[in-house]
C-alpha angles and dihedrals in degrees: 000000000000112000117199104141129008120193110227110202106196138131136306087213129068098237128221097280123071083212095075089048084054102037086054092054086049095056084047093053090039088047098051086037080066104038100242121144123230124237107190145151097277132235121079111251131105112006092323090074090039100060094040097054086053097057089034094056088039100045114024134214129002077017096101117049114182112200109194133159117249083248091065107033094096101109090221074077111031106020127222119351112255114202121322116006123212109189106194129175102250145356094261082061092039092047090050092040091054108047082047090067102046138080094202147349135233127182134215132184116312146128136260089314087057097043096049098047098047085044080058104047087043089050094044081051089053096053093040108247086124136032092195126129130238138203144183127215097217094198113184089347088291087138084043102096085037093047087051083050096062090047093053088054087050099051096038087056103254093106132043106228093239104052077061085088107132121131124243128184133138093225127077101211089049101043091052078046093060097040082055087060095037115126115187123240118235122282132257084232105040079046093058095043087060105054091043077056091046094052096046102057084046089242083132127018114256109248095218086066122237 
C-alpha cells in the first residue's frame, strides 16, 4: 500500500517519560528515512512539535502539513507554526481534513484528543469510509490497557474479530513496514450488502422469514 502521508495523532504535552519524547523523534526520523510526509495537528508544542521538527529538518520544505482550528492557532497555545499551516473553523473540519489528506494514521502516546481521533479513524474504517491502515506506537505499553480494551469488546460481542485490525508495534520502522503490507478487512456495511444480495437472488434463506 502506497504511503505518502501518514496523520500522527499524539500529545501536545510532553508526557511523564523521556521515551515518548525520543520514540516521537524517532517516527519523525522514520517518517522523513522513508520519504512520507506528516499530516498532524499543527503547532509545535508537546510530541506533536517533536515529530514534526524531525520530518521538517529531514525532509525539507511541502514535507510537514498542520492542520489546527482557528480556536487554537494563537501561538500562546500551540507554539510556533512547523511546515504548511491549514487553519479550519472548527475540529469536525480539522478531523475530515486530516484523515483527506493521509494515506494512513498512526497513534503515539496522548490524551483524550488522541484517543478520540485515532477511535474515529478505527470506527470510519469499520464501517468502510477508509481502507486505510492504522497503527499504534505502543511505546513503553502505554496502548496496552487500550489494546485489551478492544479485545474485551471482541470477546464480549461488540466487535468482529476481524474488524480488531489495528497494528502495534513498538518500533517505527516496523510499524510504517506493516501498514505497507496492511489489507483491509471487509466492511459492516459491504458485508451487509452482501448478505441483502445474498438473500435477494435466494442463494441463503432471510432470517426474517418470507
Amino acid at each position: 500500500m502506497p504511503l505518502d502521508k501518514i496523520c500522527v495523532f499524539c500529545g501536545s504535552s510532553m508526557g511523564v517519560k523521556p521515551a515518548y519524547a525520543e520514540a516521537a523523534r524517532s517516527m519523525g526520523r522514520q517518517l522523513s528515512k522513508q520519504r512520507i510526509g506528516l499530516v498532524y495537528g499543527g503547532g509545535s508544542v508537546g510530541l506533536m512539535g517533536e515529530v514534526a521538527r524531525e520530518v521538517q529538518n529531514g525532509s525539507g520544505d511541502g514535507s510537514v502539513v498542520g492542520v489546527i482550528p482557528e480556536a487554537l492557532k494563537p501561538k500562546e497555545l500551540s507554539g510556533e507554526t512547523i511546515g504548511e499551516l491549514l487553519v479550519v473553523p472548527d475540529m469536525h473540519t480539522r478531523k475530515a481534513l486530516m484523515a483527506e489528506r493521509s494515506d494512513g494514521f498512526i497513534a503515539m502516546p496522548g490524551g483524550f484528543g488522541t484517543l478520540e481521533e485515532v477511535l474515529e479513524v478505527i470506527t470510519w474504517q469499520q464501517l468502510g469510509y477508509h481502507e486505510k491502515p492504522i497503527g499504534f506506537l505502543n511505546t513503553e505499553g502505554f496502548f496496552t490497557p487500550l489494546l485489551a480494551f478492544f479485545d474485551q469488546c471482541v470477546e464480549q460481542g461488540f466487535i468482529r474479530q476481524k474488524h480488531n485490525s489495528v497494528l502495534v508495534s513498538d518500533d517505527p520502522e516496523q510499524l510504517i513496514n506493516m501498514m505497507r503490507e496492511f489489507k483491509p478487512p471487509p466492511s459492516l456495511i459491504q458485508e451487509h450488502l452482501a448478505a441483502m444480495a445474498a438473500i435477494k437472488n435466494g442463494d441463503v434463506p432471510n432470517p426474517l422469514g418470507p
